[in-house]
N, C-alpha and C positions, 0 to 999 in steps of 0.2 A: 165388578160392578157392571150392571148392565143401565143402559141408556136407552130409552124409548121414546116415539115422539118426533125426531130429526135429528138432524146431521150435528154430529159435534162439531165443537168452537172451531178446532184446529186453529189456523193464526189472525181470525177477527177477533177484534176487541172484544173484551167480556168483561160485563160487570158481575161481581158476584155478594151475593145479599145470604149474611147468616145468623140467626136466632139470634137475641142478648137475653133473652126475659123478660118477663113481664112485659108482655104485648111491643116488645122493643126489636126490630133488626138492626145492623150493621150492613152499609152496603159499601162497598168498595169500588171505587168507578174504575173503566177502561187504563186515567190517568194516575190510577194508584192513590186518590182522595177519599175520606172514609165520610161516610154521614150516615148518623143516625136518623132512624127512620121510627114512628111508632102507628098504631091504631089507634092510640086514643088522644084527639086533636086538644084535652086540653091541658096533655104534659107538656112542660116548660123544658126547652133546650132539644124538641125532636119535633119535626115535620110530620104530615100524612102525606100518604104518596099521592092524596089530590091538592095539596100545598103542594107539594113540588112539582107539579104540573102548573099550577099557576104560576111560580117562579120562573120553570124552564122558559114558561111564555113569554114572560114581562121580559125575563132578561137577553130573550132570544134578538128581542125586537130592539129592544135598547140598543146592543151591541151594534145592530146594523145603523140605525137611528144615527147613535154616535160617531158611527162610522164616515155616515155619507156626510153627513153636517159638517164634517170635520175637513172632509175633501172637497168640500165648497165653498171652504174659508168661514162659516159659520160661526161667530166667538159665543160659544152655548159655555157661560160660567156657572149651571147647575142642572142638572139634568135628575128627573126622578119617575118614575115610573107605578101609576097606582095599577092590581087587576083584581078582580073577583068575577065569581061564575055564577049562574043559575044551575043546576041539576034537576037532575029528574028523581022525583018522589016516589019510584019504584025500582028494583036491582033491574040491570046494571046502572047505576046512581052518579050515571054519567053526566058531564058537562054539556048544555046544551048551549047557553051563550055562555062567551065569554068577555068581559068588558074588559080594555085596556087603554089606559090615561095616562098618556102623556103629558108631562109637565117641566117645562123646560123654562130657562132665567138665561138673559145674556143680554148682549149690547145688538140693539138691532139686527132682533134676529126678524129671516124675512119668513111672511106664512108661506109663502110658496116656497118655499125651500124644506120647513119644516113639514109640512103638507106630503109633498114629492117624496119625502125621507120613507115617514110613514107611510104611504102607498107602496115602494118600493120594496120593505121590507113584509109586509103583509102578502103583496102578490109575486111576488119574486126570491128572497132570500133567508126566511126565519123559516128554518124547517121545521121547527116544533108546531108552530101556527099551522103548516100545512101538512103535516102528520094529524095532528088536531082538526081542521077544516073539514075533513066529510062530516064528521058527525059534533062538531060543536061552531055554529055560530061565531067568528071573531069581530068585534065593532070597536073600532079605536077611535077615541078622538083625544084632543091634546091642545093644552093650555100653555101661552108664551105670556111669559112675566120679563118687563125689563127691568132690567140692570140699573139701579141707579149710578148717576155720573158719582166719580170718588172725589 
């Protein structure tokens, strides 16, 4: 077998993505996780690989989101996360914005904390966001629901 193009894996992580049919792959992540992937966005129980770009994002930021809130004593008892994108109307049908909405539920939770979260994780720590950022637009904003007393 001949390999063209660049440098093989050798010992970085590799994902590997192989046919199923009918417009269906198998991708197999670095962690050994499998997800079906398809082209056509309106089969049920498979992603497009531009749905998982939206996911990577929403849950990139979450992750950190939940993180920092967490290390600030924050009591966030539901944390949800909406995103959808604008693209562009000609190949490459790329993501030009991308909106992500934060929605969070807890006991006095403060905006400046949640605020700070979300910046932080935007210009700092969600690599997907900043792999994404040259050429798509990210604009977050985020809704604090309280907690009713039990």
């Amino acid at each position: 077998m001949t390999e063209k193009g660049h440098a093989p894996a050798d010992e970085r992580p590799t994902a590997r993505i192989s046919q199923a049919g009918d417009g269906r792959f198998i991708a197999i992540v670095p962690s050994g996780h499998a997800q079906v992937i398809t082209k056509n966005g309106n089969e049920l129980g498979a992603a497009t690989p531009m749905e998982l770009l939206l996911i990577a994002v929403g849950t990139c930021t979450a992750i950190d989101v939940e993180s920092i809130l967490a290390k600030k004593r924050e009591k966030v008892t539901d944390y949800k996360v909406e995103v959808h994108g604008d693209r562009r109307t000609e190949y490459p049908m790329s993501f030009t914005k991308i909106y992500v909405k934060h929605i969070l539920r807890g006991h006095h939770l403060s905006e400046e904390a949640v605020q700070r979260a979300i910046e932080l994780s935007d210009e700092k720590y969600c690599s997907v966001a900043a792999t994404l950022r040259p050429t798509a637009e990210i604009i977050s904003s985020y809704v604090i629901e309280e907690e009713p007393a039990a």
